[in-house]
C-alpha positions as CSV (number, residue, x, y, z in Angstrom):
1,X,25.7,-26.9,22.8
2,X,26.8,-24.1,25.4
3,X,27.1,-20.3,24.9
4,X,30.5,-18.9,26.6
5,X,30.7,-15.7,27.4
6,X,33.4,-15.2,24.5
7,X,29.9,-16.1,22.8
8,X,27.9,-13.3,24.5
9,X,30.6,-10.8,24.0
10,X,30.6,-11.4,20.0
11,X,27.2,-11.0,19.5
12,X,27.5,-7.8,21.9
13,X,30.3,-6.7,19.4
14,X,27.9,-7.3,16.3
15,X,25.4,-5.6,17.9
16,X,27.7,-2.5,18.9
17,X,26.2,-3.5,22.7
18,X,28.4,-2.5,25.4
19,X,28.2,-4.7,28.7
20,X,29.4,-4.9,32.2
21,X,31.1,-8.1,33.3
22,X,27.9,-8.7,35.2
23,X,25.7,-8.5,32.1
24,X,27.8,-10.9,30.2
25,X,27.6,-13.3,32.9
26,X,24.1,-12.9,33.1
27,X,23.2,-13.1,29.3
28,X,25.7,-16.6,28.9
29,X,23.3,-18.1,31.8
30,X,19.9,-17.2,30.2
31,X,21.2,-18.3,26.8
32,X,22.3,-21.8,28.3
33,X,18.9,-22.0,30.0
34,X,16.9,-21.2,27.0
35,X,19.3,-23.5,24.7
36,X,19.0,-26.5,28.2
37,X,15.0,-25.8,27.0
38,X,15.6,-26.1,23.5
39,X,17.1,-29.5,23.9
40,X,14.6,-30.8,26.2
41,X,11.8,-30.1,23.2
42,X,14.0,-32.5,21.0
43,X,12.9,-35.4,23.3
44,X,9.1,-35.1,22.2
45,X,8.3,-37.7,19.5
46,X,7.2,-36.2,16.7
47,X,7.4,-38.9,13.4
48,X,3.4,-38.8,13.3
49,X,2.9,-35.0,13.6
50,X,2.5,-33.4,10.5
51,X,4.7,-30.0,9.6
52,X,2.9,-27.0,9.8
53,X,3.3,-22.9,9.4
54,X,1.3,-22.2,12.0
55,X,-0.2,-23.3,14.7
56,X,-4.0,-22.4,13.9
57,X,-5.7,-22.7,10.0
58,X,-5.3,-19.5,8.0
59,X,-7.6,-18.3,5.8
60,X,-7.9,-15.8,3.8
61,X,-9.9,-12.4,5.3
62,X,-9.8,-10.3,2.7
63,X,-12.3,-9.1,0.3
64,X,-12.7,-10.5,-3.3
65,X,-11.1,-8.1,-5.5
66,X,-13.8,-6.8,-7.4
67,X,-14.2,-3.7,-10.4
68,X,-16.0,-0.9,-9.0
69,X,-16.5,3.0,-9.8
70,X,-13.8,4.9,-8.9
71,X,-13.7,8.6,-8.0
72,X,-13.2,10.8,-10.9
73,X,-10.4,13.1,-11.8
74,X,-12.0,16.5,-11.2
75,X,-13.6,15.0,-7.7
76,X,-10.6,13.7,-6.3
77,X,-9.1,16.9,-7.9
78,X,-11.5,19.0,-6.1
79,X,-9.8,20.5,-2.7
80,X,-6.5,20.4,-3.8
81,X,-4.8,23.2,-2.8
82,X,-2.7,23.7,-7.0
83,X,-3.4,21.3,-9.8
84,X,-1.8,21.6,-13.5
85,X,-2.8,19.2,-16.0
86,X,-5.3,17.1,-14.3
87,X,-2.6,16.4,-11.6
88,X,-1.9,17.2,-8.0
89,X,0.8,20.1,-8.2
90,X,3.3,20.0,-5.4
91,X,6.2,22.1,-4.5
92,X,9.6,20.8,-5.5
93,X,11.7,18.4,-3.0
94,X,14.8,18.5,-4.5
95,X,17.7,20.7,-3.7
């Protein structure tokens, strides 16, 4: 497979990318060269390697999610500026 530079200027279009003729020319060669590298990997034998998401394990790092006391109304209720109802009372945002 080989990018053109009809190639290059499509995805410029897509993009709303405007480039020089130099840029275009420069683009279709580093997408060949990236594609050239691309087929070279499919040489590599790879019927005993088995198909992963990632390179390294992943585990889990988070915490177990576990009840615990919470703050209560009137604390977390506290500093706040206006309150109605046992809610935080903010100024409108709609026009």
């Amino acid at each position: 497979m080989s990018i053109t530079i009809k190639d290059v200027e499509h995805v410029a279009n897509l993009a709303r990318l405007e480039l020089s003729e130099q840029e275009k020319e420069q683009f279709t060669g580093q997408l060949n060269a990236i594609l050239k590298y691309a087929e070279k990997l499919e040489e590599l034998d790879t019927d005993h390697v088995e198909p992963t998401s990632h390179v390294l394990p992943v585990t889990n790092v988070m915490r177990d999610d576990v009840n615990r006391e919470s703050v209560t109304n009137e604390v977390a209720l506290k500093n706040a500026p206006d309150e109605e109802d046992g809610q935080f009372k903010v100024p409108a945002v709609l026009e």
